[in-house]
C-alpha positions in Angstrom: 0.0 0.0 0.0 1.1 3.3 -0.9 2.1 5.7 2.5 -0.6 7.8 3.1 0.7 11.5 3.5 -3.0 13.0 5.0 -2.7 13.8 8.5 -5.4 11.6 10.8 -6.6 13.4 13.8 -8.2 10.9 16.2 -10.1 12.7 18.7 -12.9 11.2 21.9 -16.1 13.0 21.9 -17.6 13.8 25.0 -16.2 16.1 27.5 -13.4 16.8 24.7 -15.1 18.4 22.1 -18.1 18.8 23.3 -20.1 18.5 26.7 -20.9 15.4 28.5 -23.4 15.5 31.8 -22.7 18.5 34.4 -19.3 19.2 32.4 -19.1 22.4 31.3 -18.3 22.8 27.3 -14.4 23.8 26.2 -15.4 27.4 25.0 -13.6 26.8 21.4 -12.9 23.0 21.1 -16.0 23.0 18.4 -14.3 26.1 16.7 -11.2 24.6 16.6 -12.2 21.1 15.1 -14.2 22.9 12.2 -10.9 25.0 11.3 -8.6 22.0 11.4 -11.3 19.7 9.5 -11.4 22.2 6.7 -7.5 21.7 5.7 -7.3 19.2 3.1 -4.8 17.1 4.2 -6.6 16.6 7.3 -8.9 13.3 7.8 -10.5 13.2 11.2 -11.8 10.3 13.3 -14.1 9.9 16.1 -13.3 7.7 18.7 -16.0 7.1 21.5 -17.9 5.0 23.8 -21.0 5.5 21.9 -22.6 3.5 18.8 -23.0 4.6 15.4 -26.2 5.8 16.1 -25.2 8.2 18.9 -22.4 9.6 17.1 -24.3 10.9 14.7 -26.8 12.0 17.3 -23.9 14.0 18.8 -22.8 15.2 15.3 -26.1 16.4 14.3 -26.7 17.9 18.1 -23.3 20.0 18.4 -22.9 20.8 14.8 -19.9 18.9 14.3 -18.2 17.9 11.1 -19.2 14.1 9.8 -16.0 12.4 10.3 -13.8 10.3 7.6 -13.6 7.4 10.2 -15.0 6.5 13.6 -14.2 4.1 16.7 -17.0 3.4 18.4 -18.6 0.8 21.2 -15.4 1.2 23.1 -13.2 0.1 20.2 -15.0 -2.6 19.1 -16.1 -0.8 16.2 -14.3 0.4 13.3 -16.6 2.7 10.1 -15.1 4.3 7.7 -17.2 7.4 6.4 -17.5 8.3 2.5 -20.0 10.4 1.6 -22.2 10.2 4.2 -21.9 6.4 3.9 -21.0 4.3 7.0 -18.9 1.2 6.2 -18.2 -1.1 9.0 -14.7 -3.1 8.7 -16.0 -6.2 9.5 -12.6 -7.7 9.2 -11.7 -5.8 12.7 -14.0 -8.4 13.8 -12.1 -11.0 12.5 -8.7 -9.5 14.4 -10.4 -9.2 17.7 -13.3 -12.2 17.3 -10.7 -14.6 18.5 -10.5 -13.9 21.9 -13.8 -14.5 22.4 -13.6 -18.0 20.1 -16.3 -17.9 18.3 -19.2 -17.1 21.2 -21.4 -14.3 21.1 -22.3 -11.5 23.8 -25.1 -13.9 25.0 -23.5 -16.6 25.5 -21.1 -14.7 27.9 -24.1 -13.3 29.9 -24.9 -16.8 30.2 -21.6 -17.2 32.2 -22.2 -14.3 34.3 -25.8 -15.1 35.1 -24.8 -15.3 38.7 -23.6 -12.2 39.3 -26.8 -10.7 41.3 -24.6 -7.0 40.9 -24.8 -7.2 37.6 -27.6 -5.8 35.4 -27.7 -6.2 31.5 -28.1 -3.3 29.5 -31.1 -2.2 27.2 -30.6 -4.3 23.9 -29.4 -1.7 21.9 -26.8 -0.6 24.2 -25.1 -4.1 22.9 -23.2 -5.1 20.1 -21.4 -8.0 18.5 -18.4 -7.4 20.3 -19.6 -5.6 23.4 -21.5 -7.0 26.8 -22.9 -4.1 28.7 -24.1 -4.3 32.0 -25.1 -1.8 35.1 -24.0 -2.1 38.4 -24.4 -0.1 42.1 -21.9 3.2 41.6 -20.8 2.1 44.8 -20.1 -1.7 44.3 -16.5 -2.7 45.2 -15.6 -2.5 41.4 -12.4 -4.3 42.2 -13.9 -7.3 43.5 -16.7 -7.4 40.6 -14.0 -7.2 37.8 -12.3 -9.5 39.2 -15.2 -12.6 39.4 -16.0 -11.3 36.3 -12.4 -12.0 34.5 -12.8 -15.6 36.4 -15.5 -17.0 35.6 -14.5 -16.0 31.7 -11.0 -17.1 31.8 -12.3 -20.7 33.2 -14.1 -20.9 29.4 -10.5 -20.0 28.0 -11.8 -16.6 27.0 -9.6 -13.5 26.9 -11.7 -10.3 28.0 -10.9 -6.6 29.2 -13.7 -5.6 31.6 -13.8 -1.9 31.1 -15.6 0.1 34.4 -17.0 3.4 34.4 -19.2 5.4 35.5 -22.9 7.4 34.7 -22.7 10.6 37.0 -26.1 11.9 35.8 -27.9 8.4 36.5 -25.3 7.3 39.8 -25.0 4.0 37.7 -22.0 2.2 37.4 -21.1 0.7 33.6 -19.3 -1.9 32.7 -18.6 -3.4 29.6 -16.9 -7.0 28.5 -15.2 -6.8 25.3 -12.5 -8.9 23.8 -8.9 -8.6 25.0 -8.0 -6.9 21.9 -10.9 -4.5 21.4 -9.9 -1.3 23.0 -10.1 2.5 21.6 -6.0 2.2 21.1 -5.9 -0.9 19.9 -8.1 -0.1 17.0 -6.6 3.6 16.1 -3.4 1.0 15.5 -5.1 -1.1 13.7 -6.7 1.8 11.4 -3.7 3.9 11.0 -1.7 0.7 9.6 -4.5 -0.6 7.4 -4.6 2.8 5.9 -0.8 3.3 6.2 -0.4 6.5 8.1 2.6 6.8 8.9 3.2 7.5 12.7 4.8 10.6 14.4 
């Protein structure tokens, strides 16, 4: 593959370029972005916690330029975006699928049934390669992460158990992915199968 010589600006979303919960906005981070966005060289991707669906809610909310790529469901997502089309690269699937060995989300939450702290998600708040559950704020997140990693490593799965944390609701999130998925993981992943080259 020929080097690309565009410049790729990965960016998160909320409380970086625009507001998330009680946070109060960065007065020019929208500003900014649009100026950048508009040099040619530049291509911009999002890279967020949310699904497709609420990136473009958050594009169409703050005004913010449609992007040329996007992360999203905490890296286990990767879209690139031409012409207002959404292409998912199914083959980051493929590369991060393996930890999991072929199961699917349910099939985890069938392994986790037992934990009584645990609380699935709406069914749109999951994807292929994302388990999503609530939990008390104040649960001993340690402890929880922990049983969790267990009881999947017994099946021979490789997970990352990613915690966090809904300040508007008091919830506490948590999300099973595959080992591999993460937000880093697949900027690395884009950036070589496009061929940036790294600085």
């Amino acid at each position: 593959m020929t080097r690309n010589t565009d410049i790729l600006l990965c960016t998160d979303m909320d409380r970086t370029i625009m507001p998330n919960g009680d946070q109060d906005e960065s007065p020019a981070a929208r500003r900014i972005l649009h100026l950048l966005v508009d040099r040619p060289e530049l291509r911009l991707a999002y890279v967020s916690g949310r699904d497709k669906r609420l990136i473009l809610d958050a594009v169409a909310q703050y005004e913010l330029p449609l992007p040329d790529y996007a992360v999203g469901d905490v890296g286990t997502t990767i879209y690139e975006v031409r012409d207002g089309n959404w292409e998912l690269w199914t083959a980051w699937f493929e590369e991060i699928g393996k930890d999991w060995r072929g199961l699917r989300p349910e099939d985890l939450a069938a392994m986790l049934h037992d934990l009584r702290a645990l609380s699935l998600q709406e069914p749109e708040k999951q994807s292929r390669f994302k388990l999503s559950y609530y939990t008390d704020a104040r649960v001993d997140r340690h402890a929880l992460v922990d049983a969790v990693y267990r009881l999947l490593s017994r099946r021979g799965l490789r997970c990352r158990i990613i915690w966090s944390v809904d300040e508007q609701r008091d919830l506490g999130l948590v999300d099973v992915l595959p080992q591999r998925a993460s937000k880093r993981h697949a900027i690395d992943y884009l950036v070589k199968r496009e061929g940036y080259a790294k600085s």
